[in-house]
VMD Tcl script that builds the backbone (N, CA, C; Angstrom):
set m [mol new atoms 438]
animate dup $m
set s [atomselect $m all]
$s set {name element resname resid chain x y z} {
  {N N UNK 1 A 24.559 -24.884 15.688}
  {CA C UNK 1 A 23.476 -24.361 16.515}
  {C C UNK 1 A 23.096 -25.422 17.553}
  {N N UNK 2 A 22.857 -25.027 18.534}
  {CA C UNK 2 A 22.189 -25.653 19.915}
  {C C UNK 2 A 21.224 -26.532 19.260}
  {N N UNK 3 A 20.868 -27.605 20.258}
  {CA C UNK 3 A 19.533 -28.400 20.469}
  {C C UNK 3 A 18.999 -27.847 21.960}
  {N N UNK 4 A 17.746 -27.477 21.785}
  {CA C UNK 4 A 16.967 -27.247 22.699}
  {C C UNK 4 A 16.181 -28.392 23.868}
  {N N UNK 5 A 15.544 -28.218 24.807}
  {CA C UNK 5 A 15.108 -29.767 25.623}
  {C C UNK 5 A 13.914 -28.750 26.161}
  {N N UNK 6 A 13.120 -29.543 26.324}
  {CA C UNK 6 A 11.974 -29.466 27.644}
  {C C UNK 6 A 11.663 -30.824 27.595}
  {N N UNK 7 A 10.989 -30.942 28.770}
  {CA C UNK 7 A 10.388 -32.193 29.120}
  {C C UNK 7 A 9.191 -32.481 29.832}
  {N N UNK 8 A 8.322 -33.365 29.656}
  {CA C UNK 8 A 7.137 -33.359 30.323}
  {C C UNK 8 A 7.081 -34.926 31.224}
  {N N UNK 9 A 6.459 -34.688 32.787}
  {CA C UNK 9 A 6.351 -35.792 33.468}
  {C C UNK 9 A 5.058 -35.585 33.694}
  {N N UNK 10 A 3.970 -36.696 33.033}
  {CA C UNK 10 A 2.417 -36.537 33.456}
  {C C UNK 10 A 2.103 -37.751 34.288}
  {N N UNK 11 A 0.894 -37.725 35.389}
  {CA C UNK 11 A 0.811 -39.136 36.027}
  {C C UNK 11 A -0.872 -39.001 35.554}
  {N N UNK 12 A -1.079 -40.217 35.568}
  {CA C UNK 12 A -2.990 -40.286 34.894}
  {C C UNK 12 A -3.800 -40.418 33.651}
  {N N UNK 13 A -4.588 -40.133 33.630}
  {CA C UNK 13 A -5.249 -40.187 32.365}
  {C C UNK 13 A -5.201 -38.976 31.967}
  {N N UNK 14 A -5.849 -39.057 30.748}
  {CA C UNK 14 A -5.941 -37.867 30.083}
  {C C UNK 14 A -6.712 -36.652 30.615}
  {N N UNK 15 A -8.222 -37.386 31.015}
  {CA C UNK 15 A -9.063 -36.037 31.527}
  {C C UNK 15 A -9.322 -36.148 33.616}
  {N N UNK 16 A -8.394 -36.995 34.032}
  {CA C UNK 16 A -8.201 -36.831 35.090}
  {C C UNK 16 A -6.351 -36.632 35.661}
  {N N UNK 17 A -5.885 -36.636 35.049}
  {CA C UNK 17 A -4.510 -36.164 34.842}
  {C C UNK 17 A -3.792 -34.941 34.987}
  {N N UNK 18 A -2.791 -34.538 35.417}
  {CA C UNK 18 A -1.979 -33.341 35.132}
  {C C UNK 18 A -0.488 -34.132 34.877}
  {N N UNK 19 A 0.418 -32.482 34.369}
  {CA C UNK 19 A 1.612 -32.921 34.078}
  {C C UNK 19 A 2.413 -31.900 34.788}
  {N N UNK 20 A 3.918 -31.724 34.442}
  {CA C UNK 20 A 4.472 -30.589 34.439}
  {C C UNK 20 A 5.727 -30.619 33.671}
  {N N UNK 21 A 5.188 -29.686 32.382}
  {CA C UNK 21 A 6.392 -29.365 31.369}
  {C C UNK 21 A 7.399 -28.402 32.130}
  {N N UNK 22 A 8.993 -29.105 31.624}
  {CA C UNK 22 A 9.888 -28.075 32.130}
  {C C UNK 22 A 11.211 -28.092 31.059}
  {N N UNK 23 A 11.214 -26.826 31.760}
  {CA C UNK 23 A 12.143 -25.829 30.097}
  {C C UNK 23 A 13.246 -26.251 30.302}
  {N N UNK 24 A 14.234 -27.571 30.051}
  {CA C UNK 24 A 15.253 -28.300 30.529}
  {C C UNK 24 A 16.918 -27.286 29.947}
  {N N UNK 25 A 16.344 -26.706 28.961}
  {CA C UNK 25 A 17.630 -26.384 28.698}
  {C C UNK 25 A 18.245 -25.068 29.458}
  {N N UNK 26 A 17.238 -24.049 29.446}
  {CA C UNK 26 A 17.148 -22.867 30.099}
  {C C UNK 26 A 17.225 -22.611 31.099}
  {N N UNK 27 A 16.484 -23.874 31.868}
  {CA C UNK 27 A 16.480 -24.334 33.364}
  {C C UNK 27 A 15.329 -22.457 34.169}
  {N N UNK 28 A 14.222 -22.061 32.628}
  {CA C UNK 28 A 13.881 -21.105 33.384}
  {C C UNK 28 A 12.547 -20.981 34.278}
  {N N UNK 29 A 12.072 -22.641 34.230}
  {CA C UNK 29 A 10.934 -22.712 34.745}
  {C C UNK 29 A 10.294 -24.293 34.541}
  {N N UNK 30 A 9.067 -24.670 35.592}
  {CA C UNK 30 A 8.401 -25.666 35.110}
  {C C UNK 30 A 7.116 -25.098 35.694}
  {N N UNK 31 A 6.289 -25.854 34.496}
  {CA C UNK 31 A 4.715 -24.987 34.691}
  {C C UNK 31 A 3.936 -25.775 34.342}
  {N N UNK 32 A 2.422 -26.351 35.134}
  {CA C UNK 32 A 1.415 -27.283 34.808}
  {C C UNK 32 A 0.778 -27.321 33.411}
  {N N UNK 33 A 0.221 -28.482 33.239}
  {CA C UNK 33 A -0.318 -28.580 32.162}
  {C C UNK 33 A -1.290 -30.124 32.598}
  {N N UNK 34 A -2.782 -29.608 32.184}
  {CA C UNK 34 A -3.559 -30.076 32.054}
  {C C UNK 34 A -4.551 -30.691 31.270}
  {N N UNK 35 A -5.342 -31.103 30.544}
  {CA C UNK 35 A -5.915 -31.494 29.360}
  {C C UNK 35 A -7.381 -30.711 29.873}
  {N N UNK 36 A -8.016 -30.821 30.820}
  {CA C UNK 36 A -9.230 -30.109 31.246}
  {C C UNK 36 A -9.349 -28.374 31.377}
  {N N UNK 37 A -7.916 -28.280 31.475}
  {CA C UNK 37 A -7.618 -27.006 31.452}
  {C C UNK 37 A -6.949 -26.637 30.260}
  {N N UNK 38 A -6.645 -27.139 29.691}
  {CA C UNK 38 A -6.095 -27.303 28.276}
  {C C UNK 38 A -7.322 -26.642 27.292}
  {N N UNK 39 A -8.112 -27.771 27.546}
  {CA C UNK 39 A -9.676 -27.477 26.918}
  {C C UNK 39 A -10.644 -26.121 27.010}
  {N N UNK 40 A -9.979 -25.403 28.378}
  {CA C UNK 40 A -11.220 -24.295 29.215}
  {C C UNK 40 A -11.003 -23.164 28.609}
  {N N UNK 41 A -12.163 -22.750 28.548}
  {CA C UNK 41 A -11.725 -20.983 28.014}
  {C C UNK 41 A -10.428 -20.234 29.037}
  {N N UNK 42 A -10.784 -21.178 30.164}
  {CA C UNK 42 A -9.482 -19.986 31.182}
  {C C UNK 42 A -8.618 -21.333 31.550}
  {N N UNK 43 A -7.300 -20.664 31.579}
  {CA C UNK 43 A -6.552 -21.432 31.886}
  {C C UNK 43 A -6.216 -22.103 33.471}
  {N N UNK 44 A -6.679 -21.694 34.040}
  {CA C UNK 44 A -6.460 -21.410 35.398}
  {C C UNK 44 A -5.078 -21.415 35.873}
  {N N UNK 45 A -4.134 -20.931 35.661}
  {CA C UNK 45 A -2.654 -20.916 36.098}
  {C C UNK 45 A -1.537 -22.154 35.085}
  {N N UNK 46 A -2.616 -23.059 34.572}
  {CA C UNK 46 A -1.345 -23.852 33.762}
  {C C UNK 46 A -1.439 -23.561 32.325}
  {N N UNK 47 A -0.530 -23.976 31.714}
  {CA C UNK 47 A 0.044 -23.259 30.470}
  {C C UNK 47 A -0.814 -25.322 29.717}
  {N N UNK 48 A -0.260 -24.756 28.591}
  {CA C UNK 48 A -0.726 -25.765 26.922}
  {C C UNK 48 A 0.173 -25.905 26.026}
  {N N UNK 49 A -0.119 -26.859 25.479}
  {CA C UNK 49 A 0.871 -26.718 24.002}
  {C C UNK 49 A 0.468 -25.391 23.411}
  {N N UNK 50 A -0.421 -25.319 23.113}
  {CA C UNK 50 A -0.792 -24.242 22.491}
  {C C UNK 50 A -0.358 -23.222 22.666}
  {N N UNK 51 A -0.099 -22.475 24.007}
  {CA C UNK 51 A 0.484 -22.080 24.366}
  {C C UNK 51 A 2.421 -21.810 24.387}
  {N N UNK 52 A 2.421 -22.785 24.368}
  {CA C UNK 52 A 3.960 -23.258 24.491}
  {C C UNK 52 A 4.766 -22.596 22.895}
  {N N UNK 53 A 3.578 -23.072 22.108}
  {CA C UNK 53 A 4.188 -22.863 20.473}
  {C C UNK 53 A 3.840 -21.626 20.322}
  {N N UNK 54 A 2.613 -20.860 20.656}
  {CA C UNK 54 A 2.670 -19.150 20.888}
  {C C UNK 54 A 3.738 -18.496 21.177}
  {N N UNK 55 A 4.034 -18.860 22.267}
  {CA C UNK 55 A 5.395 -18.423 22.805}
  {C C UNK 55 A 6.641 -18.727 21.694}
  {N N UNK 56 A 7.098 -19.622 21.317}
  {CA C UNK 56 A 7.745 -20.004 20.470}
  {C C UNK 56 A 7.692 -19.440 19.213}
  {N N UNK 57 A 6.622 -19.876 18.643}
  {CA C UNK 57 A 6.442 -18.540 17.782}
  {C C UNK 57 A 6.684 -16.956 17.635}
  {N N UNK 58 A 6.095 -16.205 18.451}
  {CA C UNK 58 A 5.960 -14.891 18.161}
  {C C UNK 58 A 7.463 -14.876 18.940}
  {N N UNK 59 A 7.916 -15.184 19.603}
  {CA C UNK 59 A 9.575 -14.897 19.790}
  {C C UNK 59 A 10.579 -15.033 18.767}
  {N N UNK 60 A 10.292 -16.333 17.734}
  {CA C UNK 60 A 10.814 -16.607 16.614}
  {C C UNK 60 A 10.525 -15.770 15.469}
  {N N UNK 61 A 9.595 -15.461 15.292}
  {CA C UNK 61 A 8.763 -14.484 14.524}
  {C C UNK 61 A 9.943 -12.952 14.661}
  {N N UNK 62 A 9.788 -12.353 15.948}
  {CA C UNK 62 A 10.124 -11.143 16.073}
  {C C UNK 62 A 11.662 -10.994 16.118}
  {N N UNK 63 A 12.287 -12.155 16.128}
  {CA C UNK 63 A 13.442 -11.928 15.540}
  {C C UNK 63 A 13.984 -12.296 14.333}
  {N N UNK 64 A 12.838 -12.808 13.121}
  {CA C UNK 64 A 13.285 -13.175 11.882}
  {C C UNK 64 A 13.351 -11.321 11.227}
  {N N UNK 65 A 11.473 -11.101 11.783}
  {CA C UNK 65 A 11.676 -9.898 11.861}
  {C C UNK 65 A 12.087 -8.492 12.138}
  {N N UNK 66 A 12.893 -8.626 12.499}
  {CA C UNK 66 A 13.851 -7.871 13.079}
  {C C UNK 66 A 15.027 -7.794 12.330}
  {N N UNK 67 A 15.510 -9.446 11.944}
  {CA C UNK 67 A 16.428 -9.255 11.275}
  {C C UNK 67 A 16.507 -8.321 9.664}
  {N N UNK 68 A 15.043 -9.005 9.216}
  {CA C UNK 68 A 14.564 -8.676 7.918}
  {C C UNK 68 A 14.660 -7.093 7.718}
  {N N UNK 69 A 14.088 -6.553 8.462}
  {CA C UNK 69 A 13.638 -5.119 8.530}
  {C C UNK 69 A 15.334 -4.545 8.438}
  {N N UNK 70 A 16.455 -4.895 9.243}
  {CA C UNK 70 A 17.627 -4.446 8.868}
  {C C UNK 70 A 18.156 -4.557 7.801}
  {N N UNK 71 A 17.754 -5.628 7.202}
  {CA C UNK 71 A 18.309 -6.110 5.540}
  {C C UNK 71 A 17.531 -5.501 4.683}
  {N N UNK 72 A 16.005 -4.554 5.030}
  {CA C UNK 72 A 15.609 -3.709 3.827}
  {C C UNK 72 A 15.642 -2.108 4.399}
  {N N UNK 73 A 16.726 -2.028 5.090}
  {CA C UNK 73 A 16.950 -0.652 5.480}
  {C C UNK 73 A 16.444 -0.008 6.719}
  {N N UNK 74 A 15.560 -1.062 7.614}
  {CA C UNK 74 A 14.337 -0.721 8.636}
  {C C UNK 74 A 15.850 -0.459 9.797}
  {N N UNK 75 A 15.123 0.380 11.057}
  {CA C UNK 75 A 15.753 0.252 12.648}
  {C C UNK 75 A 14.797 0.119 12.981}
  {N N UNK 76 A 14.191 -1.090 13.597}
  {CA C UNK 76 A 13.534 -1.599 14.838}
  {C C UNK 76 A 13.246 -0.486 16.086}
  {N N UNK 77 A 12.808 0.034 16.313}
  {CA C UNK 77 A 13.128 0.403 17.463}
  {C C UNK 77 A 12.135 -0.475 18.629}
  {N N UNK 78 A 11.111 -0.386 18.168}
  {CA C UNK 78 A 10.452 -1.567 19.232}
  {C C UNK 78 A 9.266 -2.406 18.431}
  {N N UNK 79 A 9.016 -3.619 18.633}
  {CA C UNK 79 A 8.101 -4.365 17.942}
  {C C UNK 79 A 7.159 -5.406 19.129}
  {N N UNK 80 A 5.818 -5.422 18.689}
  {CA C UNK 80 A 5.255 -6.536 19.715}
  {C C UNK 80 A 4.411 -7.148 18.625}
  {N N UNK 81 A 4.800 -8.443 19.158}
  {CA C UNK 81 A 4.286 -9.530 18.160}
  {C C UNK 81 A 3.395 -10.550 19.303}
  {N N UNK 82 A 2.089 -10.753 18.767}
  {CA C UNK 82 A 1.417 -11.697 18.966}
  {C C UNK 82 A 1.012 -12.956 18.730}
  {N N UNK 83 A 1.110 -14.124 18.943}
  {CA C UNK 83 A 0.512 -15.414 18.339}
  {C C UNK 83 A -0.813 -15.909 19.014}
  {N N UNK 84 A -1.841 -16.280 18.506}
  {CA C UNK 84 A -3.078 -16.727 18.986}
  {C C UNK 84 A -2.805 -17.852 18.187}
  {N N UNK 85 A -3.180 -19.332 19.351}
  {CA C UNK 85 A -2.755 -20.386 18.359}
  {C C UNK 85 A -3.726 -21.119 18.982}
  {N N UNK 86 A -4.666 -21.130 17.762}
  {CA C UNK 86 A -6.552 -22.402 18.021}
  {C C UNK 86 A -5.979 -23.769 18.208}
  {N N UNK 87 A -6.533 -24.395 19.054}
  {CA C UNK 87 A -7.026 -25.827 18.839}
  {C C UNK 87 A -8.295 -25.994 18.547}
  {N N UNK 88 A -8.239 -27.247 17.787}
  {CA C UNK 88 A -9.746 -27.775 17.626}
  {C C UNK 88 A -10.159 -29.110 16.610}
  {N N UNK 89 A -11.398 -29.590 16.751}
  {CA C UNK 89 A -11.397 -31.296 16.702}
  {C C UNK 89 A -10.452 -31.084 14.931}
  {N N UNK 90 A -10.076 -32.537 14.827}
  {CA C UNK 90 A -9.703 -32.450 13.610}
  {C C UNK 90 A -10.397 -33.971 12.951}
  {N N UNK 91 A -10.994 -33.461 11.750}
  {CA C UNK 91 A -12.109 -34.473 11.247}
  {C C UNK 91 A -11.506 -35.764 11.307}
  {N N UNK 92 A -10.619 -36.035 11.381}
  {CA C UNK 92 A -9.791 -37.379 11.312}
  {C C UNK 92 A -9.951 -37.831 12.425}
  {N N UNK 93 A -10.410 -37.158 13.870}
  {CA C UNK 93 A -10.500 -37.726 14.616}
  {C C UNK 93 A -9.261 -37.280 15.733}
  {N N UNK 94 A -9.771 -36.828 17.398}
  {CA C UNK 94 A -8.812 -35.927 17.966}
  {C C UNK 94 A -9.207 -34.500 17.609}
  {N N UNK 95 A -7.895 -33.962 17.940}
  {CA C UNK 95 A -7.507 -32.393 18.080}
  {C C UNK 95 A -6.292 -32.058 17.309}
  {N N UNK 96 A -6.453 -31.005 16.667}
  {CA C UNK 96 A -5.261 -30.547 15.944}
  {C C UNK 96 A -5.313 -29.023 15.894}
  {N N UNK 97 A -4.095 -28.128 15.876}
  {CA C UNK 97 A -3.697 -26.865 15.799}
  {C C UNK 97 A -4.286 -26.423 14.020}
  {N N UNK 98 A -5.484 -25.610 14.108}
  {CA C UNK 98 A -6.437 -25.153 13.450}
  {C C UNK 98 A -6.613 -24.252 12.502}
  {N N UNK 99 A -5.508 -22.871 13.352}
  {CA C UNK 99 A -4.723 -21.864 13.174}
  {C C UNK 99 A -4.108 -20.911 13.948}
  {N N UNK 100 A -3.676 -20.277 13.128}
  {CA C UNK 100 A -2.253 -19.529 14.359}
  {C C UNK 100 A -2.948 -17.731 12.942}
  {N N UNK 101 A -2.861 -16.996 14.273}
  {CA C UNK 101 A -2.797 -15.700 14.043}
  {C C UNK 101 A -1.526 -14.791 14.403}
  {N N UNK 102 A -0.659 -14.702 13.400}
  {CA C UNK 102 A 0.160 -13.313 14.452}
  {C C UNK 102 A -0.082 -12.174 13.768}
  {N N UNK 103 A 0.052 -11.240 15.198}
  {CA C UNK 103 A -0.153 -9.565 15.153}
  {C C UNK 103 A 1.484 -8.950 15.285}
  {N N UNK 104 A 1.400 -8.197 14.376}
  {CA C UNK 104 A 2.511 -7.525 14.890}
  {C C UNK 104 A 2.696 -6.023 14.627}
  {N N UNK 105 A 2.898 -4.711 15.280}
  {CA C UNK 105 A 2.946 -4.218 15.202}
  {C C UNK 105 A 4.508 -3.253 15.923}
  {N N UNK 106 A 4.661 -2.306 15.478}
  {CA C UNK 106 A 5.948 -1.518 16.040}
  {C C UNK 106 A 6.465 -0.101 15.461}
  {N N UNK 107 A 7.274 0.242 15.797}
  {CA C UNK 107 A 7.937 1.449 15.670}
  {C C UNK 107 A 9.306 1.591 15.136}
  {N N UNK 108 A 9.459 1.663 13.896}
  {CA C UNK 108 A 10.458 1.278 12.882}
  {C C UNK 108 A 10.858 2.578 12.213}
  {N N UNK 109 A 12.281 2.926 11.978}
  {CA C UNK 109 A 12.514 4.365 10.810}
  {C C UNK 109 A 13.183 3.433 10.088}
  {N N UNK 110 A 13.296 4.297 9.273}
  {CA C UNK 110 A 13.750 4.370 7.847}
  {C C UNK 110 A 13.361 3.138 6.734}
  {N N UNK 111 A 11.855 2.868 7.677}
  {CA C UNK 111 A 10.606 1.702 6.274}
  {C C UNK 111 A 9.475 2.465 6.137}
  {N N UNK 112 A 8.708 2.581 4.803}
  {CA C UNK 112 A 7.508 3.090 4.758}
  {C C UNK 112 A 6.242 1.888 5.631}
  {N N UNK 113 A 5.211 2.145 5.268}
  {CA C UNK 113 A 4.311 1.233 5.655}
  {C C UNK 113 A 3.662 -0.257 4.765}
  {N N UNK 114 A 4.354 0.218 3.482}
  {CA C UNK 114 A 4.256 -1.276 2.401}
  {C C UNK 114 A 5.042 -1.643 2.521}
  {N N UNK 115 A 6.757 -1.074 2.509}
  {CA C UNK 115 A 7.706 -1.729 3.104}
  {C C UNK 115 A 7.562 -2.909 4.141}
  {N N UNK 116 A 7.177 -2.392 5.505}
  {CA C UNK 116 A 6.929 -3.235 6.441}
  {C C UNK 116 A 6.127 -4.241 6.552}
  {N N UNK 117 A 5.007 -4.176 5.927}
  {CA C UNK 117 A 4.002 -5.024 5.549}
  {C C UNK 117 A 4.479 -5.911 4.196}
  {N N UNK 118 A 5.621 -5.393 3.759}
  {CA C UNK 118 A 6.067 -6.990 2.988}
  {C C UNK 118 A 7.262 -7.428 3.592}
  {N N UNK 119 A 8.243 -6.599 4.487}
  {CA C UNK 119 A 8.791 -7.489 5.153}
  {C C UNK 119 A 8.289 -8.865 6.458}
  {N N UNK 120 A 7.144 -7.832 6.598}
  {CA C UNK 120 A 6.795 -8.601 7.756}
  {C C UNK 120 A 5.812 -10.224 7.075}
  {N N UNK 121 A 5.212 -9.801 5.903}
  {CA C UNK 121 A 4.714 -11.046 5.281}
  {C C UNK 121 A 6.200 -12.303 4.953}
  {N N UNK 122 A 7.454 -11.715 4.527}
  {CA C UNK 122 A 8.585 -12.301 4.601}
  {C C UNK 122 A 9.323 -13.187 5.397}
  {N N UNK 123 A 8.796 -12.482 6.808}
  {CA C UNK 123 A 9.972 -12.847 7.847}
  {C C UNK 123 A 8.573 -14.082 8.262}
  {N N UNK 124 A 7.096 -13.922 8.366}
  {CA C UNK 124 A 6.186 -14.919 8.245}
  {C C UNK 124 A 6.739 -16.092 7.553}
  {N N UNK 125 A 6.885 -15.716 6.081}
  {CA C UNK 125 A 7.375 -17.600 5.547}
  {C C UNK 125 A 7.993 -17.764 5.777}
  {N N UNK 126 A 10.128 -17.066 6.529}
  {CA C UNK 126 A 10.761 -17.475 6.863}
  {C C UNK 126 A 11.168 -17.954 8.262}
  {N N UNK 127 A 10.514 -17.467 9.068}
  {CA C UNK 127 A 10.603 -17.888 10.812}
  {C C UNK 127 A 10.598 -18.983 10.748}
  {N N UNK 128 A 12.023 -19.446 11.215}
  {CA C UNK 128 A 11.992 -21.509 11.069}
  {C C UNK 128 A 10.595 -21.974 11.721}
  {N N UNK 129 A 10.311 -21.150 12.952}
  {CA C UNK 129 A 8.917 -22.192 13.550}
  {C C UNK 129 A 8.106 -22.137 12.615}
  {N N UNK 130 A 7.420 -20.693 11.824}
  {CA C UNK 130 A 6.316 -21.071 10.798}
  {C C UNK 130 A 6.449 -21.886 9.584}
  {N N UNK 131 A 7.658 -22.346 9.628}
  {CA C UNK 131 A 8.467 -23.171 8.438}
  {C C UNK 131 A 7.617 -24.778 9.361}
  {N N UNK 132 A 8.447 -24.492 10.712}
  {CA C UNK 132 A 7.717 -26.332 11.045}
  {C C UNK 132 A 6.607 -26.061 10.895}
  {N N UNK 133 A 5.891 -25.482 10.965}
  {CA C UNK 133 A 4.288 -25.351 11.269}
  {C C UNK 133 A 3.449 -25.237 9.624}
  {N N UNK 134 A 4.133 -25.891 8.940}
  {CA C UNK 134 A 3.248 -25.200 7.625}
  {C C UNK 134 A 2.272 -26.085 7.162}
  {N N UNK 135 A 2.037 -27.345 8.471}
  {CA C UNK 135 A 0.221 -27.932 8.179}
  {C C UNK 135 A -0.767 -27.180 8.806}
  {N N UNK 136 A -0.669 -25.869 9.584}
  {CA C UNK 136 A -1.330 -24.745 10.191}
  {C C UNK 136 A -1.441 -23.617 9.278}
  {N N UNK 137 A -2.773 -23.289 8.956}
  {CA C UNK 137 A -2.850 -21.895 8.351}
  {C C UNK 137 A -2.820 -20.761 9.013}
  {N N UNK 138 A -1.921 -20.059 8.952}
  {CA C UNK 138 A -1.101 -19.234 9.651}
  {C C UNK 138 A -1.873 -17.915 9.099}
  {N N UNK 139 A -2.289 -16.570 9.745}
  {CA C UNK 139 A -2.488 -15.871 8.752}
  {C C UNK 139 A -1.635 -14.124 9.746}
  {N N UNK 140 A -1.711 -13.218 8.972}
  {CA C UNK 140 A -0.826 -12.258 9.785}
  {C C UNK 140 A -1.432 -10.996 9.053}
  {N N UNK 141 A -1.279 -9.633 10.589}
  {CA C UNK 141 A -1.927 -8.626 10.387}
  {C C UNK 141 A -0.764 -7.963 11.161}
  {N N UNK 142 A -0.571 -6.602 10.363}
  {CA C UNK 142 A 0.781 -6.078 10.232}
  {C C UNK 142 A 0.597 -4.311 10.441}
  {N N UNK 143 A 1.056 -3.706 11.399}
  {CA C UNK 143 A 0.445 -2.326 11.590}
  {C C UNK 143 A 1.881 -1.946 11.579}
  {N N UNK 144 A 2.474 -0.281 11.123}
  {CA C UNK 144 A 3.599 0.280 11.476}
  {C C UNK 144 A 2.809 1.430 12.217}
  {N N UNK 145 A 3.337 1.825 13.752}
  {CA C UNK 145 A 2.960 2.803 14.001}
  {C C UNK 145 A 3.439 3.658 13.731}
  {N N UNK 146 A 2.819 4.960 13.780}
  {CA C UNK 146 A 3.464 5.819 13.726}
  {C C UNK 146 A 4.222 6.642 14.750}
}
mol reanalyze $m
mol bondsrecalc $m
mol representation Tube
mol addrep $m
């Protein structure tokens, strides 16, 4: 399997500073990143770690799940998965990732609705990212539509 790259070039301090992370391997983008904006309820156009591992996540996520759901009889037909991923102080001092929420919901034959809701708790402990991530309490809410 591949090794992946991004890279970050920041000039400054921390709360007078910017950077710009870029997706080195993919070559599909580079996008700001700020610590003041990092911090803001709105992002104003630059992205976060926090962010970054959202993304990472619920992409990783929806194809563990995906896979899973074929191995207990499921067809996918469409799935959207969400990650909400908190920062916030961590008593030790700093900031640390707090928790991570994913949503996922979709449109699946041939799984009932406990079915899916234990595959999808499944493909949760197995998604290598929620595997790195397991000093984050992760928690997950699981809908099959109909």
């Amino acid at each position: 399997m591949p090794t992946r790259t991004a890279r970050t070039a920041w000039n400054g301090t921390l709360n007078e500073g910017s950077g710009q992370v870029e997706l080195s391997s993919s070559k599909v983008g580079t996008y700001d990143v700020s610590f003041p904006k990092r911090a803001a309820d709105e992002a104003g156009g630059t992205t976060s770690p926090e962010e970054l591992v959202a993304a990472a996540h619920s992409s990783c996520y929806a194809m563990q799940f995906s896979a899973l759901l074929g191995e207990a009889g499921g067809t996918p037909e469409s799935l959207e998965v969400v990650a909400d991923v908190t920062l916030g102080p961590d008593p030790a001092g700093g900031f640390r990732l707090t928790g991570i929420v994913l949503k996922v919901s979709g449109e699946v034959s041939g799984v009932d609705a406990d079915t899916f809701a234990k595959v999808a708790q499944a493909a949760k402990e197995t998604c290598p990212v929620s595997k790195a991530l397991t000093g984050v309490e992760i928690t997950l809410e699981a809908s099959l539509d109909s």
